[in-house]
C-alpha positions in Angstrom: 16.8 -56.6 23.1 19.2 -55.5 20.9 18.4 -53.5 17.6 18.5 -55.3 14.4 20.3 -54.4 11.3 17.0 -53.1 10.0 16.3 -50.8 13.2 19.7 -49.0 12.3 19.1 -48.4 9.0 16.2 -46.7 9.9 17.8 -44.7 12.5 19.5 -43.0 9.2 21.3 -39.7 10.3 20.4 -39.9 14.2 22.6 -42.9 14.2 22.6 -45.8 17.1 23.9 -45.4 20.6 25.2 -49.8 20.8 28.0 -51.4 22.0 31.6 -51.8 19.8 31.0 -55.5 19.8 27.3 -55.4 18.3 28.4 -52.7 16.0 30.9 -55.0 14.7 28.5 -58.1 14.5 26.2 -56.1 12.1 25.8 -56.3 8.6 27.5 -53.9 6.5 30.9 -52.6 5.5 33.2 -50.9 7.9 36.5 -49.0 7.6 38.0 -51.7 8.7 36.7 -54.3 6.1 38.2 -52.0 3.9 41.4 -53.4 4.0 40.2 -57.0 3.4 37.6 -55.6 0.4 40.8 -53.9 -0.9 42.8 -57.4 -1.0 39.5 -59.6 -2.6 35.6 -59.9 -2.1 36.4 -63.2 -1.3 38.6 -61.9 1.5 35.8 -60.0 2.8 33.7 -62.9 2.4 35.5 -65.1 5.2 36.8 -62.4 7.2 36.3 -64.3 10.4 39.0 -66.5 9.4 42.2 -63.3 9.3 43.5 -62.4 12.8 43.1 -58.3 12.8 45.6 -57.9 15.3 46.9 -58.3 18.7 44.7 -58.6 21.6 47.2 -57.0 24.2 47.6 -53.9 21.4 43.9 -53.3 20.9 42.8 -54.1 24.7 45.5 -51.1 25.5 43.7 -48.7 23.2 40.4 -49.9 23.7 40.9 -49.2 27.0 42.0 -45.9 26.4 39.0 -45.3 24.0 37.2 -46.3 26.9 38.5 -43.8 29.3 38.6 -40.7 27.1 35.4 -41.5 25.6 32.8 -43.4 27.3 33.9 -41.9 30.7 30.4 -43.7 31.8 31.6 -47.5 31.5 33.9 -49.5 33.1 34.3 -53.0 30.7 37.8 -53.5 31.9 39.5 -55.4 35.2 42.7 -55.0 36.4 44.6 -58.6 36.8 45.6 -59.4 40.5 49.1 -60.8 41.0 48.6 -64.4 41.2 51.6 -66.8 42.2 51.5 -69.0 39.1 54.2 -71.5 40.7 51.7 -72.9 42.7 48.7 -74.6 43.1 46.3 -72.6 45.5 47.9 -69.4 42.8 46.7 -71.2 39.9 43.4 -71.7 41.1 43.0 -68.4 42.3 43.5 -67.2 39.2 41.4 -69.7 37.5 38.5 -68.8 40.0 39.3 -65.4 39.2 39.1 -64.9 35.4 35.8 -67.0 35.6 34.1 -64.4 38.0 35.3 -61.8 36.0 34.2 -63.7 32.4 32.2 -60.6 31.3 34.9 -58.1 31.8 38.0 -57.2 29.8 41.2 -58.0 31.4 44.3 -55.9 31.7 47.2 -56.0 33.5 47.9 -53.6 36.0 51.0 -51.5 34.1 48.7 -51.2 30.6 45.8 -49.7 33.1 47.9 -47.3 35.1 49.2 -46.5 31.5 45.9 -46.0 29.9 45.2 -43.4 32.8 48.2 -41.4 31.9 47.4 -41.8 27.9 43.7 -40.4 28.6 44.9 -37.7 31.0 46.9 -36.4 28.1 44.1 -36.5 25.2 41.8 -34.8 28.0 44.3 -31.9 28.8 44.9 -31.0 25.1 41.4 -32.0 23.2 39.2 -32.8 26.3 36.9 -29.1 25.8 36.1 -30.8 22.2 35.2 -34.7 23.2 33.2 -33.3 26.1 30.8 -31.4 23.4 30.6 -34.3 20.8 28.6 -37.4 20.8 30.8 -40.1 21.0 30.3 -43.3 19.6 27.5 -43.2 17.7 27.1 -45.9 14.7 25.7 -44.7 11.6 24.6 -47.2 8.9 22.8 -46.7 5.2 22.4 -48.3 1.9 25.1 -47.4 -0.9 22.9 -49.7 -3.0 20.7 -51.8 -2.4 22.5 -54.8 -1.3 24.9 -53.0 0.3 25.2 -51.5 3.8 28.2 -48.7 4.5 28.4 -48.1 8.4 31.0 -46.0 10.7 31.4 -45.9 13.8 32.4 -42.1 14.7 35.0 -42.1 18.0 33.8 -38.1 18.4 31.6 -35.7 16.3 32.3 -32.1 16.7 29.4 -30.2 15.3 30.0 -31.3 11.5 33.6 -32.5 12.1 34.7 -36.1 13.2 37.5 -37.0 15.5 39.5 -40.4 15.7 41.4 -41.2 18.6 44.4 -43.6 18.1 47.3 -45.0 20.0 50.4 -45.0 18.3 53.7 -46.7 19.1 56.5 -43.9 17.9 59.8 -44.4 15.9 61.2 -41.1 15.8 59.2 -38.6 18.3 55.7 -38.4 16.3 56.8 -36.6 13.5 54.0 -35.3 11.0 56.2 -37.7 8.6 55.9 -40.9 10.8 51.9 -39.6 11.5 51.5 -39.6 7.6 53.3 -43.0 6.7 51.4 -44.8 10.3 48.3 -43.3 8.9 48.8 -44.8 5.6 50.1 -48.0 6.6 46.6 -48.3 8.7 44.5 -47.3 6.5 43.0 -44.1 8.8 42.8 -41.8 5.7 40.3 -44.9 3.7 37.9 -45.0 6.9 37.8 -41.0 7.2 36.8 -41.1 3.5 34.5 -44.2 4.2 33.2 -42.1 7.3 32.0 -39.0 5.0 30.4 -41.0 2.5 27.7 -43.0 4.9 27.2 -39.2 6.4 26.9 -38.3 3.1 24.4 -41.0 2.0 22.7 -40.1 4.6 22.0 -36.4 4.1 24.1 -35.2 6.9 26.3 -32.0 6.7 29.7 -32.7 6.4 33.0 -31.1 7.8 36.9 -31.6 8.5 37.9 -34.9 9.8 40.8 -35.1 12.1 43.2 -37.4 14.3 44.3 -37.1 16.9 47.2 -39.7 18.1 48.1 -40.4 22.0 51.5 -42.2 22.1 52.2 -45.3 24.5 55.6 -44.2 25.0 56.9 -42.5 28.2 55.5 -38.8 27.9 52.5 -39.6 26.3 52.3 -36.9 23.4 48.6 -35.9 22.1 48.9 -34.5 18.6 45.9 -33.2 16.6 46.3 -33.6 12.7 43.5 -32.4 10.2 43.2 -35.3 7.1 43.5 -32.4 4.3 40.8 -32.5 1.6 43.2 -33.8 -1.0 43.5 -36.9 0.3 39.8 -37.4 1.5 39.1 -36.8 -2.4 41.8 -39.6 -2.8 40.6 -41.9 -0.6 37.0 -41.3 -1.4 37.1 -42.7 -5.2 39.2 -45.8 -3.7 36.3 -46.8 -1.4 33.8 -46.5 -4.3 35.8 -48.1 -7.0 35.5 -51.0 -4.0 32.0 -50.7 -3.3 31.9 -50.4 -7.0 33.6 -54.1 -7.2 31.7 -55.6 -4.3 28.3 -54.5 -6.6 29.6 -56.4 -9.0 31.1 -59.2 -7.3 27.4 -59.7 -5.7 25.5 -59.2 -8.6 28.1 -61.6 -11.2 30.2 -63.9 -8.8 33.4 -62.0 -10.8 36.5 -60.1 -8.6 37.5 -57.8 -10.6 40.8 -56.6 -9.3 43.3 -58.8 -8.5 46.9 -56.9 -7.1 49.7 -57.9 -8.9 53.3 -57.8 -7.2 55.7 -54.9 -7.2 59.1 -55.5 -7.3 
């Protein structure tokens, strides 16, 4: 049976070892419902109706989340070739993905590159992830009708690692880290990270990243999110928790963006 919202709660700072997708299907506000919260409550309201993203991009760094990770599960399937320009090939295929309905399918080349991703991440940082606890949800009241929940990829001791996949411009310069960072809104969950731990009572330490690139090579770089900006980002997320208490208590958004030029 799986835990109820209420069960979490009161796992307060010893956190929940679940599954992503029952993580994600509990109450509360993640980092990533940040960026919704940040656009309109109402956006955060009916987020089920905004695409986050391509499948094909998020099934190649799940997967490598998977490997680096949660060494102990095996969610995805590698795709057979299937002749698609015939019949008997089509309903292989057909027979095939409904056997394998439970799984998450990949092709072949985004496996075999996944491998080579999480060899890299294992060399370079491997000694750290293997003496964290990795994925473990954390979730607590901010107020009372609002839940605050993170999903830590690695916790070192008092520190928190994030592992992302990024697609390089220009060689992974600290620059193009920063602005992909940014542009992802990493810096607003680290913040948003800190402050359940926080509500909860936990000690707190550096947060860092560290980025695998899907390009040939593979480079692993480990960046620590300085304190400046965690201080930044951590009165953005509670001027929007700040708005969502109101928003729930009056019906009002506050904040509506208006246009640069």
């Amino acid at each position: 049976m799986k835990l109820t919202i209420e069960q979490c709660l009161e796992a307060g700072k010893n956190g929940v070892m679940i599954e992503n997708d029952h993580y994600h299907a509990l109450a509360g506000i993640s980092g990533s419902k940040l960026s919704l919260l940040s656009e309109s409550n109402r956006h955060l309201d009916n987020a089920k109706n905004f695409d986050m993203g391509s499948q094909d991009y998020f099934s190649l760094g799940t997967c490598v989340h998977e490997m680096v990770l949660e060494k102990h599960k095996s969610s995805f399937m590698v795709m057979p070739k299937f002749n698609g320009r015939t019949n008997e090939g089509k309903e292989d295929k057909a027979y095939w993905l409904k056997q394998n309905a439970d799984k998450q399918i990949i092709e072949a080349e985004d496996y075999e590159k996944a491998e080579r991703m999480a060899k890299n991440v294992n060399a370079i940082c491997g000694d750290v992830i293997e003496n964290s606890i990795c994925e473990r949800s954390l979730f607590a009241h901010w107020e009372q009708n609002i839940i605050i929940k993170c999903r830590i990829d690695a916790q070192h001791w008092n520190d928190d690692y994030d592992l992302k996949t990024i697609t390089p411009k220009s060689g992974m310069s600290d620059w193009e880290l920063f602005k992909h960072s940014e542009k992802h809104g990493y810096f607003t969950s680290a913040a948003l990270r800190q402050m359940v731990r926080h509500t909860l009572g936990m000690p707190i330490g550096d947060s860092y990243l560290i980025f695998v690139s899907t390009s040939p090579g593979h480079m692993v770089k480990i960046r620590k999110i300085p304190d400046s900006i965690l201080e930044r980002e951590n009165e953005k997320v509670t001027e929007l928790l700040t708005s969502r208490a109101f928003y729930l208590r009056h019906g009002i958004d506050t904040d509506v963006k208006e246009l640069y030029n």
